[in-house]
N, C-alpha and C positions, 0 to 999 in steps of 0.2 A: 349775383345770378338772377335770372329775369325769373319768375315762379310763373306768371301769365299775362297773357297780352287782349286789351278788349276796348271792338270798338262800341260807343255804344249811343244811341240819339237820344234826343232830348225827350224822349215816350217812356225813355226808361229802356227799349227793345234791344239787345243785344245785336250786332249784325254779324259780328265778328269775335269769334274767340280761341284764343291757343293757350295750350296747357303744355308748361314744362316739368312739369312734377305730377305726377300721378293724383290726382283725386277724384272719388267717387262722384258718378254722377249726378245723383243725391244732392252731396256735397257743394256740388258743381252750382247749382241752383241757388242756393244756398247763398253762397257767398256772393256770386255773382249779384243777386239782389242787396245785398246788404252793402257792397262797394260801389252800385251803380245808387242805391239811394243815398250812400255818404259824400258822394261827388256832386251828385245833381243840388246838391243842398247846400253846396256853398258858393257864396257870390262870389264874384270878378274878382273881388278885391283880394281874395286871401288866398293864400299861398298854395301852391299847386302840389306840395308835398305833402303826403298823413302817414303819421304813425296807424298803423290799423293791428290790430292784433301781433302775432310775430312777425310781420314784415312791413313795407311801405310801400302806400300808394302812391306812383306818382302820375298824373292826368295832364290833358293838354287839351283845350276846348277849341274844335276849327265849324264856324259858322252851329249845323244843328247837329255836330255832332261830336262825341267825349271820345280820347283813347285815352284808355288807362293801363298802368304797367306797374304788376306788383313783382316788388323784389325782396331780395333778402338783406340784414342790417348790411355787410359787406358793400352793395354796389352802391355808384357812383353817384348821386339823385339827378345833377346836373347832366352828367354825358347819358342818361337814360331820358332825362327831359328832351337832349338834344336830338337823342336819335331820332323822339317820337315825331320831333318836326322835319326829320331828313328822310322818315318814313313819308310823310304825306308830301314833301320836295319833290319825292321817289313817283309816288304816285299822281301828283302835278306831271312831271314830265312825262310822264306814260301814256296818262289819259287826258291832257289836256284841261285845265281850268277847272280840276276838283275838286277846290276848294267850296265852291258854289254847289256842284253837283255829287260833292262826295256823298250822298247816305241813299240817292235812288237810281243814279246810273251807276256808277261804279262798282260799287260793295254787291247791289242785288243782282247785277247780269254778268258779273264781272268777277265771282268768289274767287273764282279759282287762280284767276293772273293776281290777285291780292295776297293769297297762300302763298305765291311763287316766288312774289317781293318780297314778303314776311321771311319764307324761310330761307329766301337769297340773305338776307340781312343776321337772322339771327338759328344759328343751331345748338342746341341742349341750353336753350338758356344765355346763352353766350352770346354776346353781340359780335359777329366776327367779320362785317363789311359794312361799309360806310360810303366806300366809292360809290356814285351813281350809276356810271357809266359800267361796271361791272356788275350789278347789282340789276340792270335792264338787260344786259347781255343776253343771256338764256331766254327772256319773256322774246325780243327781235328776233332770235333765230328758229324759239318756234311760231312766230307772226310769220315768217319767210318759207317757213314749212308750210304754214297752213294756204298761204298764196298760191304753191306752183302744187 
């Protein structure tokens, strides 16, 4: 099961984050600093998966920017690696070329159709869509609402 999903730039700065498990806001901070400085600190070379306290991080670096996705011993490391790059596929085809411009047009004027992918893809934790083409579905149809 996914515990939380985060996107995060190379500043350290959080742009993006979902919580599948309840924890304190506090909390929230907390960790979040301490998983965004244990990624940021390891080179190219080494492996994309960490033991971190009771769960594991796994991270995926696209140009200046980190997602990272802690889960619990159970899941998958690989089909959770994988999603993280069918997420940003997701989001290539939606918006065009974001690999380049993922962390200032996309994520800051754009939260909310990033939410909508996020939670097309994954609910309570659970990765339950992987299709592209139904995973944009609902983002087109209210782009087609907001048109007419």
């Amino acid at each position: 099961m996914i515990k939380f999903f985060l996107m995060v730039n190379k500043q350290g700065q959080t742009r993006l984050s979902r919580y599948y498990e309840h924890i304190e806001i506090n909390k929230r901070t907390i960790l979040e600093a301490d998983v965004i400085k244990t990624c940021l600190s390891r080179s190219k070379e080494q492996c994309s998966f960490i033991e971190y306290k009771d769960f594991k991080l796994i991270y995926r670096q696209y140009a200046a920017l980190f997602i990272v996705v802690g889960i619990n011993e159970t899941e998958n490391e690989m089909a959770v690696y994988e999603f993280i790059h069918n997420f940003v596929e997701v989001l290539d085809m939606y918006f065009s070329r974001v690999v380049s411009l993922i962390v200032k047009e996309v994520i800051m004027f754009n939260l909310d159709k990033v939410h909508i992918i996020l939670d097309e893809m994954v609910l309570n934790g659970c990765i339950v869509e992987t299709n592209k083409a139904r995973i944009l579905a609902p983002l087109l149809i209210l782009d087609k609402m907001a048109e007419s």
